[in-house]
C-alpha positions in Angstrom: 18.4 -57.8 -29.3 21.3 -57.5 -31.8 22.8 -61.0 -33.3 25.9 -60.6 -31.3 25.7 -63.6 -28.8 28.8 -65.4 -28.6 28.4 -69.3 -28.2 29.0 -70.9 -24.9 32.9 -71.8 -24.5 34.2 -73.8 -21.7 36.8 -76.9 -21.0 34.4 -79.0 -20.3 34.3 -81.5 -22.9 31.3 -84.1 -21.7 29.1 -84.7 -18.6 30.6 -83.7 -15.6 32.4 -86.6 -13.1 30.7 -85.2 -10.3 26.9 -85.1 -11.1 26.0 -88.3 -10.4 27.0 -87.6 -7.0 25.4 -84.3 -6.8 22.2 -85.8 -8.0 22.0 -88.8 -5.0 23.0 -86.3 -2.4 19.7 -84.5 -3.3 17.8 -87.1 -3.2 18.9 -88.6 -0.3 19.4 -85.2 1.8 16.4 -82.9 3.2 17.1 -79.5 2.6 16.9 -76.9 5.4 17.4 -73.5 3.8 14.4 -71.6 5.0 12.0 -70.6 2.7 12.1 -66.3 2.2 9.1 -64.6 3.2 9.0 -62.6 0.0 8.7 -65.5 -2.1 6.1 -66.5 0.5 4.2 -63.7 -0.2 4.5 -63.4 -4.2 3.4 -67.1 -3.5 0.5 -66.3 -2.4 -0.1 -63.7 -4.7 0.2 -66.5 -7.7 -2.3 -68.6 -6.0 -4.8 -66.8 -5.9 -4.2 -65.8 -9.6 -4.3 -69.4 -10.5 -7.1 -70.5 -8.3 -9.0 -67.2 -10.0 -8.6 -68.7 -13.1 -9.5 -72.2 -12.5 -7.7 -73.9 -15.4 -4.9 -75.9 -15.6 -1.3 -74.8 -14.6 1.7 -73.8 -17.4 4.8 -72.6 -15.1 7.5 -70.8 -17.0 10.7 -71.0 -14.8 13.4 -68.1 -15.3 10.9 -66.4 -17.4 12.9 -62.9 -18.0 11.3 -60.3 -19.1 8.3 -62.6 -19.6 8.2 -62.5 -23.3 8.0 -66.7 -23.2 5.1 -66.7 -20.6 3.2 -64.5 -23.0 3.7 -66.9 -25.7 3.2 -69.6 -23.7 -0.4 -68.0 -22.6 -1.2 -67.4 -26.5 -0.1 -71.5 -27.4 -2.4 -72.2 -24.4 -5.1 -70.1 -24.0 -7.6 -72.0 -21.6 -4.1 -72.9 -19.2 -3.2 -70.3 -16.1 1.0 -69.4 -17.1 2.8 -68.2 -14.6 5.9 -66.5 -15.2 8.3 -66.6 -12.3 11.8 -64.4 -11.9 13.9 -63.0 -9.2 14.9 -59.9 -11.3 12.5 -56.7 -11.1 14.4 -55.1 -13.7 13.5 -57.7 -16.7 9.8 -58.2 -14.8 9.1 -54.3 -15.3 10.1 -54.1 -19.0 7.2 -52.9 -20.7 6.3 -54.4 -24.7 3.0 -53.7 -25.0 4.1 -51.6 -28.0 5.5 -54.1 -30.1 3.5 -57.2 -28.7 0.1 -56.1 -26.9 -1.8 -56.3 -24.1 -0.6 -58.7 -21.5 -2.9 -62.0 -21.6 -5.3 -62.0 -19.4 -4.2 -65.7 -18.5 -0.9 -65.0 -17.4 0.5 -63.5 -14.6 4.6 -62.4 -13.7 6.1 -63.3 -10.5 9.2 -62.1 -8.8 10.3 -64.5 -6.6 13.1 -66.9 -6.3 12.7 -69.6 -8.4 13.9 -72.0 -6.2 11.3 -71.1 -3.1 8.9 -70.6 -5.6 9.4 -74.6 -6.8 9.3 -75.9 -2.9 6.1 -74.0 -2.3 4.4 -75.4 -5.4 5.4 -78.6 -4.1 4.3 -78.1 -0.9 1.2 -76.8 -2.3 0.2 -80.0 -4.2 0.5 -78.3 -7.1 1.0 -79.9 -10.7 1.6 -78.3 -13.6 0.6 -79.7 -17.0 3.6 -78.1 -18.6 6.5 -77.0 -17.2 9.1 -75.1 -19.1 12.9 -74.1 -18.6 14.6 -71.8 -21.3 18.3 -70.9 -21.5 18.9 -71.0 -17.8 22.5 -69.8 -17.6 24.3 -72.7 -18.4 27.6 -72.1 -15.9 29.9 -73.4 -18.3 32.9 -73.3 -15.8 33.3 -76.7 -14.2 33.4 -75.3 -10.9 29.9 -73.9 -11.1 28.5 -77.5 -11.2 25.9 -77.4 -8.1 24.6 -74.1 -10.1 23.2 -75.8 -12.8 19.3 -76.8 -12.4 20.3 -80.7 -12.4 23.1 -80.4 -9.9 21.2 -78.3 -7.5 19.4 -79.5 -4.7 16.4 -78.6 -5.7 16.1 -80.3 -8.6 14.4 -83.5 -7.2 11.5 -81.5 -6.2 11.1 -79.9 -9.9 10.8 -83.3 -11.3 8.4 -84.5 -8.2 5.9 -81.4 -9.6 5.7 -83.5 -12.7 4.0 -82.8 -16.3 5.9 -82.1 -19.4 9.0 -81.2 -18.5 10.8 -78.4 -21.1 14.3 -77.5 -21.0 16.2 -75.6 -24.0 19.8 -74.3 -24.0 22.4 -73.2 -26.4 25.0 -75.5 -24.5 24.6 -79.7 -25.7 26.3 -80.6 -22.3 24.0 -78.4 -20.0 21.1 -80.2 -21.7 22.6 -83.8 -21.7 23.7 -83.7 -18.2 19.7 -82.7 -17.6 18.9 -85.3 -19.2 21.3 -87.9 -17.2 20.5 -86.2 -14.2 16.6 -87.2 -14.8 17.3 -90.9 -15.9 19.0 -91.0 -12.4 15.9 -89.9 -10.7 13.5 -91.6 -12.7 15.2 -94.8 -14.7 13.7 -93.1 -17.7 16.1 -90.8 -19.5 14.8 -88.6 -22.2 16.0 -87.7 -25.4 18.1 -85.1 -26.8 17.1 -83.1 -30.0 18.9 -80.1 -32.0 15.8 -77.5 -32.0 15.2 -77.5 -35.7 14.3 -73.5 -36.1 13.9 -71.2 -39.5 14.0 -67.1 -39.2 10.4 -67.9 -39.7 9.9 -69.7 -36.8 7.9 -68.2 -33.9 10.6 -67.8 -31.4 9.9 -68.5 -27.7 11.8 -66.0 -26.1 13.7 -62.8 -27.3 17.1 -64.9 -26.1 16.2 -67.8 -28.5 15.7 -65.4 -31.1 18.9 -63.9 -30.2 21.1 -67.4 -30.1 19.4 -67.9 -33.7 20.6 -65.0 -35.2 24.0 -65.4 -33.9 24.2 -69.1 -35.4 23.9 -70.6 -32.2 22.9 -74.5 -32.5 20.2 -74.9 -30.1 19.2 -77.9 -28.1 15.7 -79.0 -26.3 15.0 -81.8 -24.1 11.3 -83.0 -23.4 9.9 -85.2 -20.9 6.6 -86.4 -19.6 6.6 -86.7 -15.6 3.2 -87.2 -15.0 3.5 -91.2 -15.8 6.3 -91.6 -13.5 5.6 -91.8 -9.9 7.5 -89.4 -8.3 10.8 -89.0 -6.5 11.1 -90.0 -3.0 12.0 -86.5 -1.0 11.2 -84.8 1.6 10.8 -80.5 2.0 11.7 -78.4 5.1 9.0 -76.0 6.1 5.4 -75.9 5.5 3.2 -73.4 4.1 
């Protein structure tokens, strides 16, 4: 990727009005969108992968072309990452030139993210680490309920609990997560600039990318797995 990434621009000067209101309607609402049966299947498929392997879980949500899961598999070697993304496009992209074989504790999924995070939840499943990097931040005010926080999913990707990982090139999109999680929990986690050299070993091409292009970027971490968690209810069953 060239260093040609233009910051995120939008009127939206602070937290927006409406996600508190988003955020309770989630909580307090079941959602009935039925689950797709491809997203069933590559469920499945990711299942067995991670009951094959028999350690603990890493998920790596909106994962690309994969290039953070395989990093994630190297930090953690004796964890199962799975790398979940609806595009086939980025999934197929092949770097084993320039970065090696695929780890052998990692596995791609296409899938839609957001099925993928009710059938994990349905499935009991809890992930030690959990990890969200530049999701697209919908800068536009009216693309709210498209953020991760404002969606109605999002109580269920807190209630899957571990360490929670977001980054973004956008402060807001990151301190509205953060918000967003204090009104779910009560416990609302810190902000922090991502402190980065062109040393650094980059977690994704895109953060690589942002850094090149002077992009300040901006991480939130959180620890779920102490906090009981949120009261919800899922539609379907697997």
């Amino acid at each position: 990727m060239f260093a040609n990434s233009t910051p995120v621009h939008s009127t939206q000067a602070d937290l927006h009005p409406d996600l508190c209101h988003h955020v309770r309607r989630a909580l307090a609402n079941e959602w009935q969108r039925p689950i797709a049966e491809h997203t069933r299947a590559a469920f499945e498929g990711a299942r067995r992968f991670y009951q094959a392997h028999g350690g603990p879980l890493i998920l790596d949500a909106g994962c690309g072309t994969g290039h953070s899961t395989r990093q994630l598999a190297r930090y953690y070697p004796s964890a199962c990452v799975l790398g979940i993304d609806r595009s086939a496009d980025r999934l197929s992209r092949d770097y084993s030139r320039e970065l090696g074989a695929f780890p052998a504790n990692a596995m791609l999924v296409r899938a839609d993210l957001v099925d993928f995070w009710r059938l994990a939840h349905l499935a009991g499943w809890r992930p030690i680490r959990h990890c969200i990097f530049y999701p697209n931040p919908y800068p536009k005010g009216s693309q709210l309920k498209k953020r991760w926080h404002a969606h109605p999913v999002f109580p269920v990707v807190l209630a899957l609990g571990g360490v929670l990982e977001l980054r973004s090139n956008w402060q807001i999109y990151v301190e509205e997560f953060a918000c967003a999680v204090g009104l779910v929990t009560g416990q609302k986690p810190g902000v922090e600039r991502l402190l980065l050299t062109p040393e650094s070993d980059f977690i994704s091409a895109f953060e690589h990318k942002y850094f090149d292009s002077g992009h300040t970027l901006w991480q939130l971490q959180c620890s779920m797995t102490a906090l009981p968690p949120p009261a919800l209810r899922c539609p379907d069953s697997i």
